[in-house]
ROSE-4610 file (N, C-alpha, C; in Angstrom, 1 decimal, always signed):
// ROSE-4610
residu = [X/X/X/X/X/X/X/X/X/X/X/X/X/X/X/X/X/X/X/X/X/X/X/X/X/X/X/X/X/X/X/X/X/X/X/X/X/X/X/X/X/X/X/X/X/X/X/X/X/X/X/X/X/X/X/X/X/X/X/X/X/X/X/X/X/X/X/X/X/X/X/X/X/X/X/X/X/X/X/X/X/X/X/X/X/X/X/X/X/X/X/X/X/X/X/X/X/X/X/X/X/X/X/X/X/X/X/X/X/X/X/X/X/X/X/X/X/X/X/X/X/X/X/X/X/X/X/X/X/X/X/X/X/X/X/X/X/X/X/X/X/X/X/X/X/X/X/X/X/X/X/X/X/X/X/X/X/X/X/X/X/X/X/X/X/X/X/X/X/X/X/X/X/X/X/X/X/X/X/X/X/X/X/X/X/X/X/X/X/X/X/X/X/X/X/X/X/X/X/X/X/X/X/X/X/X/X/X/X/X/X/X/X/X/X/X/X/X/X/X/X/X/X/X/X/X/X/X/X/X/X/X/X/X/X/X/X/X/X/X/X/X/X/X/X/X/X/X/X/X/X/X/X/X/X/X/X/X/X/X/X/X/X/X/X/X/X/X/X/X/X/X/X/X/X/X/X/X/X/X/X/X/X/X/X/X/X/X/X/X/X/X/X/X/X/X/X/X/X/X/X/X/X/X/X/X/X/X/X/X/X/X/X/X/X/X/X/X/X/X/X/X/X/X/X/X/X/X/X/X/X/X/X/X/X/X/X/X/X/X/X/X/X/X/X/X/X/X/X/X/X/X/X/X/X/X/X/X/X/X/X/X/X/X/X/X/X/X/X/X/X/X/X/X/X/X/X/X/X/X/X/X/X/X/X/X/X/X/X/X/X/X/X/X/X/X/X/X/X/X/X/X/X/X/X/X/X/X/X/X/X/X/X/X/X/X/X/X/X/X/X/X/X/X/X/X/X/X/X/X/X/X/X/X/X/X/X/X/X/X/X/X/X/X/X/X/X/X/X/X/X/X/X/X/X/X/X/X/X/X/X/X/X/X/X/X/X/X/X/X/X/X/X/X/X/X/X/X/X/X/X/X/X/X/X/X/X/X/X/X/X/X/X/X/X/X/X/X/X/X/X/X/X/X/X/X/X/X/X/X/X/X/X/X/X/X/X/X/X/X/X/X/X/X/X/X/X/X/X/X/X/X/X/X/X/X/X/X/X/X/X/X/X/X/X/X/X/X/X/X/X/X/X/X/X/X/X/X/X/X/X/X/X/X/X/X/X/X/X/X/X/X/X/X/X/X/X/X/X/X/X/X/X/X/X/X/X/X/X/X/X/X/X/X/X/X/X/X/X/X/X/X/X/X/X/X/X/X/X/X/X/X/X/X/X/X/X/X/X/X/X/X/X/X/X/X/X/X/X/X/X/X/X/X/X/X/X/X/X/X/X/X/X/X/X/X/X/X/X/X/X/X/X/X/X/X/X/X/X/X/X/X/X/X/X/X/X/X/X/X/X/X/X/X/X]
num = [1/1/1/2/2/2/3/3/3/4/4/4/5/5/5/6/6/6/7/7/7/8/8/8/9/9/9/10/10/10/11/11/11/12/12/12/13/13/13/14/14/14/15/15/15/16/16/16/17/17/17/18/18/18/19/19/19/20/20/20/21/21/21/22/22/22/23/23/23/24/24/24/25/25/25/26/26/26/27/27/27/28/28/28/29/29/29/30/30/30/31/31/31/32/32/32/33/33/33/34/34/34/35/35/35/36/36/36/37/37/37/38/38/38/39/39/39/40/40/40/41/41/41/42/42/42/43/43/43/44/44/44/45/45/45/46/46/46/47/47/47/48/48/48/49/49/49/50/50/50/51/51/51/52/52/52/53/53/53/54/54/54/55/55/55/56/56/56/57/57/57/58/58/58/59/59/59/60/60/60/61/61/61/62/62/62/63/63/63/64/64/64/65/65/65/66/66/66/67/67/67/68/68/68/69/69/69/70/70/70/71/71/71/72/72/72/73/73/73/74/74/74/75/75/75/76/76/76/77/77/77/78/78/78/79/79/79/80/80/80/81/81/81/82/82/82/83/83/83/84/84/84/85/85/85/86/86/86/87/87/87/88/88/88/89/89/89/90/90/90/91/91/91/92/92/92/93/93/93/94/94/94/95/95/95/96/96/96/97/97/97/98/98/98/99/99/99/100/100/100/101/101/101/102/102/102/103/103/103/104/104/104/105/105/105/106/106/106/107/107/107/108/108/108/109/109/109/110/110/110/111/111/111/112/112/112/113/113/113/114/114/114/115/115/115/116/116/116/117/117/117/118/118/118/119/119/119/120/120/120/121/121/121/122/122/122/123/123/123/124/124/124/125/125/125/126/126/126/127/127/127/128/128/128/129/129/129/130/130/130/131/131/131/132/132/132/133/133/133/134/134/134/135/135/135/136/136/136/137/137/137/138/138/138/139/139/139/140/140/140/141/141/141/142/142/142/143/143/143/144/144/144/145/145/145/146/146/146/147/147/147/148/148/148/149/149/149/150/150/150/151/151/151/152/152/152/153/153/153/154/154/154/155/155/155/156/156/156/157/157/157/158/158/158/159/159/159/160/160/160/161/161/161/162/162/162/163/163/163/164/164/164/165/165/165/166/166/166/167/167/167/168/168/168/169/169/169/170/170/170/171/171/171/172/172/172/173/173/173/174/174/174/175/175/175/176/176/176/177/177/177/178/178/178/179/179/179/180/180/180/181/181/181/182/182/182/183/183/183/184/184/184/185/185/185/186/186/186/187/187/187/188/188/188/189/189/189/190/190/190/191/191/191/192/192/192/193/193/193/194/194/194/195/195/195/196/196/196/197/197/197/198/198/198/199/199/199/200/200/200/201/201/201/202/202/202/203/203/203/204/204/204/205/205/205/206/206/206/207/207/207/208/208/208/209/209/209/210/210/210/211/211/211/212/212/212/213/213/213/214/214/214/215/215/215/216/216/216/217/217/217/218/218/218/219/219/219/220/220/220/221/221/221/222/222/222/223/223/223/224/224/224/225/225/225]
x = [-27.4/-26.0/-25.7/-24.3/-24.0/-23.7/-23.5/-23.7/-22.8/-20.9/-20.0/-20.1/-20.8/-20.5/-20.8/-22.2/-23.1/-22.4/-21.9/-20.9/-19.4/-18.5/-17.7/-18.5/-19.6/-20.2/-20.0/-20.7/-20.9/-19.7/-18.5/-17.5/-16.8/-17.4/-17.2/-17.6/-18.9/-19.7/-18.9/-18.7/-17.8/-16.9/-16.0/-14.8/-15.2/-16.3/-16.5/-16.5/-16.9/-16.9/-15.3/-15.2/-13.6/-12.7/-11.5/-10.6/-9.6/-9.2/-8.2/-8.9/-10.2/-11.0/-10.3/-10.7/-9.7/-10.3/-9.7/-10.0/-11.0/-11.9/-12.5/-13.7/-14.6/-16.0/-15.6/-15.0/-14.9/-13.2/-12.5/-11.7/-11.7/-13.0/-13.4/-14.5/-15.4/-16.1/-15.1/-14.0/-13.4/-12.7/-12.2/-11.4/-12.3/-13.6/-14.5/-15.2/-15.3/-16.1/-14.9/-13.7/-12.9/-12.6/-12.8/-12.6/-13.6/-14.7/-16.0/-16.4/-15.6/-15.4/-15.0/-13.4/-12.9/-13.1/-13.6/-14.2/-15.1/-16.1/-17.0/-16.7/-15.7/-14.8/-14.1/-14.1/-13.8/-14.2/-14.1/-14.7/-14.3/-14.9/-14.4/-14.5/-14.2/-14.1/-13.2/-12.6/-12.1/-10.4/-10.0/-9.3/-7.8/-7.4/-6.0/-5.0/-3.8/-2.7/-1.3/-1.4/-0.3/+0.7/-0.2/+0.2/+0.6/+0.8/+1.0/+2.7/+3.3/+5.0/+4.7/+5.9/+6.0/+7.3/+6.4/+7.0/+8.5/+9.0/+10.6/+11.7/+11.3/+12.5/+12.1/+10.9/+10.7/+11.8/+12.4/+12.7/+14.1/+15.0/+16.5/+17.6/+17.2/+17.7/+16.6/+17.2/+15.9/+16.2/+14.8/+14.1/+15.2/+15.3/+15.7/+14.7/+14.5/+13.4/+12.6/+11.3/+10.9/+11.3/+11.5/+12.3/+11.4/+12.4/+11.8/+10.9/+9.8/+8.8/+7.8/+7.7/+6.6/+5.2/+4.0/+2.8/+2.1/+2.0/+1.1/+0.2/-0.6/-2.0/-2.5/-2.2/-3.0/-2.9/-2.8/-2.5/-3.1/-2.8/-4.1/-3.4/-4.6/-4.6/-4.7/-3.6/-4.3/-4.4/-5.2/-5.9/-5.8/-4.7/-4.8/-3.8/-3.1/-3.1/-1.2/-0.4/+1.4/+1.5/+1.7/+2.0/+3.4/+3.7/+5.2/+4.7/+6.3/+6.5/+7.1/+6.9/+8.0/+8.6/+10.0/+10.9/+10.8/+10.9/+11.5/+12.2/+13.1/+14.1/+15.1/+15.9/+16.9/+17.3/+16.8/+17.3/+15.9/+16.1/+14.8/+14.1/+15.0/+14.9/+14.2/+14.6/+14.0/+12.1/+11.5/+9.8/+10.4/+9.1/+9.2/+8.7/+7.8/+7.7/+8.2/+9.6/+10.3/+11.4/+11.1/+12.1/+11.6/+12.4/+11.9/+11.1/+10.0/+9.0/+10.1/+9.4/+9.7/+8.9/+9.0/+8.2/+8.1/+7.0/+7.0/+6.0/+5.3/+5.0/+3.2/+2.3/+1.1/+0.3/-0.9/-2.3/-3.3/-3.3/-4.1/-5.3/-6.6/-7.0/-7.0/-6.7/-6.2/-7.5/-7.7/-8.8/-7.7/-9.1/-8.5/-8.2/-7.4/-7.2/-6.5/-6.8/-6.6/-6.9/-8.0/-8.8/-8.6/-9.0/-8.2/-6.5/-5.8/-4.4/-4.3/-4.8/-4.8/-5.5/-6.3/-7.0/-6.5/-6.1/-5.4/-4.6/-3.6/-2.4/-2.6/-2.7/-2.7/-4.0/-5.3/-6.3/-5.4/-5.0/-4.5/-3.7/-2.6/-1.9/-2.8/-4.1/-5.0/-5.6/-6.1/-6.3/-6.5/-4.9/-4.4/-5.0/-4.8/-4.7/-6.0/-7.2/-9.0/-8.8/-9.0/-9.4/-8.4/-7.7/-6.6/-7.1/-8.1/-8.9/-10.0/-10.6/-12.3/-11.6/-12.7/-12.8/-12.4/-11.8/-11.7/-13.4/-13.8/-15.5/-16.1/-15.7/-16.8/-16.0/-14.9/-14.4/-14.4/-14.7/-15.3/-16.4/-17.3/-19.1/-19.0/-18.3/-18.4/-17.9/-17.0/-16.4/-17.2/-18.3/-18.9/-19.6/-20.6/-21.6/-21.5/-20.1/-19.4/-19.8/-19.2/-19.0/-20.4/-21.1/-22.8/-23.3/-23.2/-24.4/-23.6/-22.4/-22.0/-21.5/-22.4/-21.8/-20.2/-19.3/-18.0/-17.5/-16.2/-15.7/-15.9/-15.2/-15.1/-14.3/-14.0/-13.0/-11.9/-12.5/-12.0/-11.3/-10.0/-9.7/-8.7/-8.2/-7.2/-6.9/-5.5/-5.5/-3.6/-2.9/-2.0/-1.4/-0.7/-0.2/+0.9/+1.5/+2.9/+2.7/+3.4/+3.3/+4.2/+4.5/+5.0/+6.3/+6.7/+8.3/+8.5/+7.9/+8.1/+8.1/+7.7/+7.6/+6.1/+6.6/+5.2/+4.4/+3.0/+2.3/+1.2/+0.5/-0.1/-1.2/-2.6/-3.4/-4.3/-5.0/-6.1/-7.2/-7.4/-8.6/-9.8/-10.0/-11.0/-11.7/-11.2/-11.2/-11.7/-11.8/-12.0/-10.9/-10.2/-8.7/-7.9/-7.4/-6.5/-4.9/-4.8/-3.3/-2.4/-1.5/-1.1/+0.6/+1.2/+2.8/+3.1/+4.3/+5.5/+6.5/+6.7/+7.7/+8.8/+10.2/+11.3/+11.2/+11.9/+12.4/+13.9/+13.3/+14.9/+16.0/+14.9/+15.6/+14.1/+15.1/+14.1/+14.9/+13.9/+14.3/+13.7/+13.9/+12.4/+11.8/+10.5/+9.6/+9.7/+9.5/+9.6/+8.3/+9.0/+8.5/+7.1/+5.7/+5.0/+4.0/+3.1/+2.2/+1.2/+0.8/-0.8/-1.9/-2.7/-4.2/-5.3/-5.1/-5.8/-5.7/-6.3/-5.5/-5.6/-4.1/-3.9/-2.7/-2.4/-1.0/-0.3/+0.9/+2.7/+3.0/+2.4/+3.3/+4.7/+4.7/+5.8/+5.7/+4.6/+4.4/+4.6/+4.6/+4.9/+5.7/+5.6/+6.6/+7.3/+8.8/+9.9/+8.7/+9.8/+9.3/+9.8/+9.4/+9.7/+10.2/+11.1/+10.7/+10.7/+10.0/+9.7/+10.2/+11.0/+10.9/+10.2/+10.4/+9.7/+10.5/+9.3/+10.0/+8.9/+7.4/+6.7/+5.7/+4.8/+2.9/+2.9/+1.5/+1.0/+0.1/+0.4/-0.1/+0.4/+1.1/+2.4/+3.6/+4.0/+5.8/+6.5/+6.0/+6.8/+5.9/+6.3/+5.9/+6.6/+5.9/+6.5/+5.6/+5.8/+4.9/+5.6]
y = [+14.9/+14.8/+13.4/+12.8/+11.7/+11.6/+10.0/+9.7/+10.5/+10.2/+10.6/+11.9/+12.3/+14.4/+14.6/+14.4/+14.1/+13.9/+13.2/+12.3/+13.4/+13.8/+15.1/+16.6/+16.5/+17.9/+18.1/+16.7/+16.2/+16.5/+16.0/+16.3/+17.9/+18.0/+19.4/+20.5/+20.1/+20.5/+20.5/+19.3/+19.2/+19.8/+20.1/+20.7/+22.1/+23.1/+24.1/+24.4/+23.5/+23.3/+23.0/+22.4/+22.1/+22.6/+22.3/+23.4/+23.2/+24.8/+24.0/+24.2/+24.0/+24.0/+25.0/+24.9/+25.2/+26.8/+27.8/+28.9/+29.8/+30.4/+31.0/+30.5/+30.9/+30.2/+29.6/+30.9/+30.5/+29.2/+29.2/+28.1/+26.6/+26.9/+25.7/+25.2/+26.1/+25.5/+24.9/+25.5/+25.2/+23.7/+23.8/+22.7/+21.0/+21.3/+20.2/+19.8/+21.0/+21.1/+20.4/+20.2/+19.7/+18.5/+17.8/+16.4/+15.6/+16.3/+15.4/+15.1/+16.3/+16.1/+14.7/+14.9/+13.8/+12.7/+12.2/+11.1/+10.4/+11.5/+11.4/+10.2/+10.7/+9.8/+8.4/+7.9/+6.9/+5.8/+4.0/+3.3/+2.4/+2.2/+1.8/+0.5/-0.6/-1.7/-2.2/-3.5/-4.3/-3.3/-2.5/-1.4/-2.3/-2.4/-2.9/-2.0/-2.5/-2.0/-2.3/-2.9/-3.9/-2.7/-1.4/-0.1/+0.9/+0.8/+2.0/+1.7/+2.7/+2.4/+3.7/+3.4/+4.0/+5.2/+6.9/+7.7/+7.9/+6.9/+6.9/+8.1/+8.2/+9.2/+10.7/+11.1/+12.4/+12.9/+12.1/+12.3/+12.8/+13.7/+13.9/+12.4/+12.1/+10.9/+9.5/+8.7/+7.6/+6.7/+5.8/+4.7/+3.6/+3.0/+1.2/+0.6/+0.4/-0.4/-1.7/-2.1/-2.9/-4.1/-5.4/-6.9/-7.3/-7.9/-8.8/-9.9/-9.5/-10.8/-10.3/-9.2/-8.9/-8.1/-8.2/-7.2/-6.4/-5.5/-4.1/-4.7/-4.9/-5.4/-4.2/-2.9/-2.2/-0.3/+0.4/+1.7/+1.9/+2.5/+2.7/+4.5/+4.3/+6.0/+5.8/+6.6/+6.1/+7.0/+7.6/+8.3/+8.5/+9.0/+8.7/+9.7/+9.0/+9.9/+10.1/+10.5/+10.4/+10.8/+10.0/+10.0/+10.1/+11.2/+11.5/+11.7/+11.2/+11.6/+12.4/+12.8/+14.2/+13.6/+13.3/+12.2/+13.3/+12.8/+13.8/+14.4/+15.9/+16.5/+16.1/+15.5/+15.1/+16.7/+17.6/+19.0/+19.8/+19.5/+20.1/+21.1/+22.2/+23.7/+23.7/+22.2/+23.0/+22.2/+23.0/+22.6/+21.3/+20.0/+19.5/+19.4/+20.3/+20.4/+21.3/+21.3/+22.2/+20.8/+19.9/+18.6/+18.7/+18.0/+17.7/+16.1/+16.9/+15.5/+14.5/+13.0/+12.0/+11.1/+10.9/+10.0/+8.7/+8.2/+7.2/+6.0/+6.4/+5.7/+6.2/+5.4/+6.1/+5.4/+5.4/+4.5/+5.3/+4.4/+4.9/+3.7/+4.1/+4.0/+3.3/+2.4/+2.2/+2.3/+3.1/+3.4/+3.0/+2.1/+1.6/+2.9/+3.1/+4.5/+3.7/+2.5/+1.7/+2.4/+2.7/+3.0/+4.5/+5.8/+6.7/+6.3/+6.0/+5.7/+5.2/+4.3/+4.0/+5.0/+6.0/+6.6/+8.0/+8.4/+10.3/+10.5/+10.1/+10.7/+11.5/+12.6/+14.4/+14.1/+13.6/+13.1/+12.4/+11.5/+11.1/+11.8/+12.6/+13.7/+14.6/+15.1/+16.0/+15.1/+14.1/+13.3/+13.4/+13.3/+12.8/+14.4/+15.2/+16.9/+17.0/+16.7/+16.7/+16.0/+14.6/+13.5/+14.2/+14.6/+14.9/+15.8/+16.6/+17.9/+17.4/+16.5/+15.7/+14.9/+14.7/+14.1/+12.5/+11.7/+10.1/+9.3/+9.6/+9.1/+9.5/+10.8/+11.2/+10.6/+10.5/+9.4/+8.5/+7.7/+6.2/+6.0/+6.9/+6.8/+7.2/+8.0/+8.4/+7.2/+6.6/+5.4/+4.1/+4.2/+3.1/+3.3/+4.8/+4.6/+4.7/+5.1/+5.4/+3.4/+3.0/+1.4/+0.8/+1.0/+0.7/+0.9/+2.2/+3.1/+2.7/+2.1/+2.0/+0.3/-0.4/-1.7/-2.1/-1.2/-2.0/-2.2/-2.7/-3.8/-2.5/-3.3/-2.2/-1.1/+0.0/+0.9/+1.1/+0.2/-0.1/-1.2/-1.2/-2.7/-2.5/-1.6/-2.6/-1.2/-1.7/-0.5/-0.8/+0.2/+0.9/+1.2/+0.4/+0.5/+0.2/+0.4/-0.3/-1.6/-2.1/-3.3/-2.9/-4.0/-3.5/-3.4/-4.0/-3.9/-2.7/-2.1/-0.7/-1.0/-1.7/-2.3/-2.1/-1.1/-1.2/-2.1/-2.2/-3.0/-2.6/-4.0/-3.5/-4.5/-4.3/-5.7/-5.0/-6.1/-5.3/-6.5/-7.2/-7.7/-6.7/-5.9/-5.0/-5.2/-5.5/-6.4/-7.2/-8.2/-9.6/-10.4/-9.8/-10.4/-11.4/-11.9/-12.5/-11.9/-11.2/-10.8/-9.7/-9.7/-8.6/-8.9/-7.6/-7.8/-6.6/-7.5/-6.7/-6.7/-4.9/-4.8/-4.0/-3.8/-3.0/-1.7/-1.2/+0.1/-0.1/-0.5/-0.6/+0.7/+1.4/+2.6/+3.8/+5.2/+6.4/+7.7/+8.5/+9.4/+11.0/+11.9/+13.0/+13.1/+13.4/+13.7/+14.9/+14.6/+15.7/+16.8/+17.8/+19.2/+19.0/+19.0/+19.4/+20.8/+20.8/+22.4/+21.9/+21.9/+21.0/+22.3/+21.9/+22.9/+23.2/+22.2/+22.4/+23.9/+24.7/+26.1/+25.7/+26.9/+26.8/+25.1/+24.6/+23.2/+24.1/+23.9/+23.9/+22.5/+21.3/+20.1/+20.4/+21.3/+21.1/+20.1/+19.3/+18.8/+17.6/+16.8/+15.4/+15.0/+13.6/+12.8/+12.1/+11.7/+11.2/+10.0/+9.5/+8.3/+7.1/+5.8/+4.7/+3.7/+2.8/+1.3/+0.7/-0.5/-1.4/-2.4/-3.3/-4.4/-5.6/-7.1/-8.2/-8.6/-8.6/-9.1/-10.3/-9.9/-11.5/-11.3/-11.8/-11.5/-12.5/-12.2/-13.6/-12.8/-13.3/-12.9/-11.5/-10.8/-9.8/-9.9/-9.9/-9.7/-8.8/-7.3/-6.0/-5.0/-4.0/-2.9/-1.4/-0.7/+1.0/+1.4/+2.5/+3.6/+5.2]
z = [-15.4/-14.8/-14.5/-14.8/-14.8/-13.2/-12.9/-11.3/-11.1/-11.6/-11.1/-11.5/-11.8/-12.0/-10.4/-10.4/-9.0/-7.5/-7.4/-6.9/-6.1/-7.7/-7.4/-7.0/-7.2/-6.9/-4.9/-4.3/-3.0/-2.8/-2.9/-2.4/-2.1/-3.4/-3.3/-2.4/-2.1/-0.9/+0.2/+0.3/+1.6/+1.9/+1.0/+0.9/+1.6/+1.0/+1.0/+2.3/+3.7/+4.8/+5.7/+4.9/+5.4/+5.9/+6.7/+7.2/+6.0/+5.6/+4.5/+3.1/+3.0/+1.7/+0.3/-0.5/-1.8/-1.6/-2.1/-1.9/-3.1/-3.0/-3.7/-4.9/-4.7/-5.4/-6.8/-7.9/-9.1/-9.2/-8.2/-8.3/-8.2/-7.1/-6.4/-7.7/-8.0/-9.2/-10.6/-10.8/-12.0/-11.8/-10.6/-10.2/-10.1/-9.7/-9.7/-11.3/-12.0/-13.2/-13.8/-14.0/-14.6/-14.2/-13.1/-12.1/-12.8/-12.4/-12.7/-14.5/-15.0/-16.4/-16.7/-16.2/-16.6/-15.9/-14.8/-14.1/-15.4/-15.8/-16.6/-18.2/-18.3/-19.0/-18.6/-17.4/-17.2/-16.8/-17.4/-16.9/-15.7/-14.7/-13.4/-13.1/-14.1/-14.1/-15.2/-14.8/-15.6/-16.8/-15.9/-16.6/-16.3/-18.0/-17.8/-17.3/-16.8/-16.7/-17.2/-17.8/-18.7/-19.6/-19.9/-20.7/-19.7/-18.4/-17.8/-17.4/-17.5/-16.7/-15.8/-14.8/-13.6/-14.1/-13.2/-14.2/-13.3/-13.1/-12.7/-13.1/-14.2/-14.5/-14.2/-13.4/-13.3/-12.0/-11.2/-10.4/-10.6/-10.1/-9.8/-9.9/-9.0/-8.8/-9.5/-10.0/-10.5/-9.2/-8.7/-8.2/-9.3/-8.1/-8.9/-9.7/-11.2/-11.2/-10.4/-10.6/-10.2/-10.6/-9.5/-9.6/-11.0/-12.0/-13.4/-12.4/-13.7/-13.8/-12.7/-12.6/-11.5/-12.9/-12.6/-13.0/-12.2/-12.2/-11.9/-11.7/-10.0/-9.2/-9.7/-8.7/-8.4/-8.3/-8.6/-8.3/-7.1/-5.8/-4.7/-4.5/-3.9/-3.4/-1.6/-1.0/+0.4/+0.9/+2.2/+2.5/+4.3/+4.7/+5.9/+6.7/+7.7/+8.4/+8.9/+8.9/+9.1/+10.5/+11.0/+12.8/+12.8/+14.0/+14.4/+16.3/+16.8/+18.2/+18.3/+19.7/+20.0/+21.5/+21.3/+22.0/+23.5/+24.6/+25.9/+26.1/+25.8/+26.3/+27.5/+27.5/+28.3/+29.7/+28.7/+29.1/+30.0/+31.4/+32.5/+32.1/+31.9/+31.1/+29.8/+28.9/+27.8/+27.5/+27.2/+27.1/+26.1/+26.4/+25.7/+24.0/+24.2/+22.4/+21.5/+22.4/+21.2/+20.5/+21.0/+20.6/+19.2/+18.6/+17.1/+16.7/+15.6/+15.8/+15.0/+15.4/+14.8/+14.1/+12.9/+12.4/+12.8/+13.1/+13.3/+12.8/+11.5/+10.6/+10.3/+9.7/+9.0/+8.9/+9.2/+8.6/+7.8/+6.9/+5.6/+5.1/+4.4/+3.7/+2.3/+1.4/+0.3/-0.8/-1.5/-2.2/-3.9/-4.7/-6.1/-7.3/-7.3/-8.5/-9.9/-10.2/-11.1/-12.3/-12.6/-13.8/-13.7/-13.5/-13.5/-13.7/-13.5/-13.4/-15.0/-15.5/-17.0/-17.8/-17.3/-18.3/-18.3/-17.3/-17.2/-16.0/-16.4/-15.1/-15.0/-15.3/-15.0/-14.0/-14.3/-13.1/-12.0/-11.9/-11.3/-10.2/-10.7/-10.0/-8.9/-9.4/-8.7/-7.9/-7.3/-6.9/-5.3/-5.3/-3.3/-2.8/-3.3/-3.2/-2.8/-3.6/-3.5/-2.2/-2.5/-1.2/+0.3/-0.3/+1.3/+2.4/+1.6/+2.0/+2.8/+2.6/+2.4/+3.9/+4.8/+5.8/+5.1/+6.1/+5.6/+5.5/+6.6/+6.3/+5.1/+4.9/+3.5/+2.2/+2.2/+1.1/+0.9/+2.1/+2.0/+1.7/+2.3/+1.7/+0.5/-0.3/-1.5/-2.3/-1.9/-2.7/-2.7/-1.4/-1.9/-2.7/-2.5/-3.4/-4.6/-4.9/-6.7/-7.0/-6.3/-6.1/-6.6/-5.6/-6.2/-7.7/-7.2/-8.5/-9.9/-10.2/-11.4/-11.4/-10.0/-10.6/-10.4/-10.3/-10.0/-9.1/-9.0/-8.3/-7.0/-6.1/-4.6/-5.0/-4.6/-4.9/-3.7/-2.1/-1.1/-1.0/-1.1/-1.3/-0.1/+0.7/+1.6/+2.6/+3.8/+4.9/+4.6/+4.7/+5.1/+6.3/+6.9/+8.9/+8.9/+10.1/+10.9/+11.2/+11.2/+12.7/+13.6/+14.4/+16.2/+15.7/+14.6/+14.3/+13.8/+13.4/+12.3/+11.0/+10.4/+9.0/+8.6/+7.0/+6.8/+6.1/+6.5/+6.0/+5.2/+4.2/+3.3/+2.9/+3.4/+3.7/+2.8/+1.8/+1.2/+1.2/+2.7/+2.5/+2.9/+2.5/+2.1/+1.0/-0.2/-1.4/-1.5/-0.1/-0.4/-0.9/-0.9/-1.0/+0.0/+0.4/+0.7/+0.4/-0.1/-0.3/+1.1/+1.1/+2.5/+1.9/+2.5/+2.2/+3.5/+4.3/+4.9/+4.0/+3.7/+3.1/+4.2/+3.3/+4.1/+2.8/+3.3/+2.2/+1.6/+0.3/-1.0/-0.8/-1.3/-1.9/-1.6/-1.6/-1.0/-2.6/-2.8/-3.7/-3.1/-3.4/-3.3/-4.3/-4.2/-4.7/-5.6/-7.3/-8.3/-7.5/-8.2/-8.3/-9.2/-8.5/-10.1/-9.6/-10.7/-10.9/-10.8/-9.9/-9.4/-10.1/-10.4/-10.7/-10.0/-9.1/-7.5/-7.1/-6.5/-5.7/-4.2/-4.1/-2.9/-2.5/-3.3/-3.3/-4.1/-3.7/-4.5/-4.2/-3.8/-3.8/-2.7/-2.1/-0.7/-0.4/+0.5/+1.3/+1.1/-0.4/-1.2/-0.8/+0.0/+0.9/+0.1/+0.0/-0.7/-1.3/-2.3/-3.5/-3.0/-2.6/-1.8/-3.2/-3.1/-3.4/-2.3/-2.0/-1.0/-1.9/-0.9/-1.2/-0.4/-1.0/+0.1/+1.3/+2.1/+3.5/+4.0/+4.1/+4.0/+3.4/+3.3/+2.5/+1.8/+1.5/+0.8/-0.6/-1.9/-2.8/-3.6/-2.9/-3.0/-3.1/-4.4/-4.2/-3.7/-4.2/-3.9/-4.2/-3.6/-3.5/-4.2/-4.6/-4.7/-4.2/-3.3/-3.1/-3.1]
């Protein structure tokens, strides 16, 4: 058994524990036997992106394309967590958590899905859905040791936050990098409809489609997420 079969099996374990875990033995087996299939197939270094376009048109409405003269860093996967407040009721009488939440922004994780992303979007798509399930610790020890046992680059390259202004940020010295960008939000779309193969996801929960643009960073022009 190859590392990464090995590797998705663990995870899968985990899952099995999980609140939320994918439902039913023969699903949960099919859904991993097919991951680790195709993992199986991919190499996790040195993977161009020069061939991948952004699938813009799935959406209702299309995203503005991206500013000329920019290249594809990185695909990330991020992994974290969507914080909302629930403001005070002005109103004595009414409880306060019946107010409606408010978003007020997210920290995440930024895990490299570069290579997957060049090699099977439909992997790609099942992706956030697996890791979303899986504790954040157990995906980061998994990502290193993927990282090791096959020699490539980090798979950890950066963190996902607010700053005090509300602007999100995007630092990936995790990487060893040097690069970070405050972006603003261009333009917002919803999120296409898809048929995930995961069980137990309909994709409800798929948060609208961003473009970011620049606002400061270093080594970063712009952003989509």
């Amino acid at each position: 058994m190859r590392v990464i079969s090995v590797l998705a099996f663990i995870l899968a374990m985990m899952l099995v524990d999980a609140t939320s875990a994918l439902p039913g033995p023969l699903r949960l087996a099919a859904t991993f036997s097919r991951i680790s299939d195709e993992l199986d197939g991919i190499s996790l270094g040195n993977c161009s992106l020069a061939n991948l376009a952004l699938p813009l048109s799935d959406t209702r409405v299309k995203l503005p394309n991206p500013s000329p003269g920019l290249n594809l860093k990185y695909v990330a996967l991020g992994r974290g967590t969507q914080n909302y407040s629930c403001p005070a009721s002005t109103d004595s009488h009414k409880p306060r958590d019946t107010s409606k939440p408010v978003a007020t922004g997210a920290a995440a994780t930024l895990f490299d899905a570069s290579c997957i992303a060049s090699t099977s979007i439909s992997l790609l798509h099942e992706m956030p859905v697996v890791i979303g399930r899986a504790p954040l610790g157990s995906v980061a020890l998994l990502a290193e040791l993927l990282s090791h046992t096959t020699n490539s680059s980090d798979l950890i390259i950066g963190e996902h936050y607010f700053n005090t202004a509300g602007d999100p940020l995007f630092n990936l010295k995790l990487s060893g990098s040097a690069s970070w960008i405050i972006t603003k939000k261009d333009a917002s779309v919803t999120a296409p409809k898809r048929v995930s193969h995961v069980a137990g996801d309909n994709g409800d929960d798929d948060v609208a489609w961003l473009k970011l643009g620049f606002k400061d960073g270093h080594g970063i022009k712009a952003a989509m997420a």
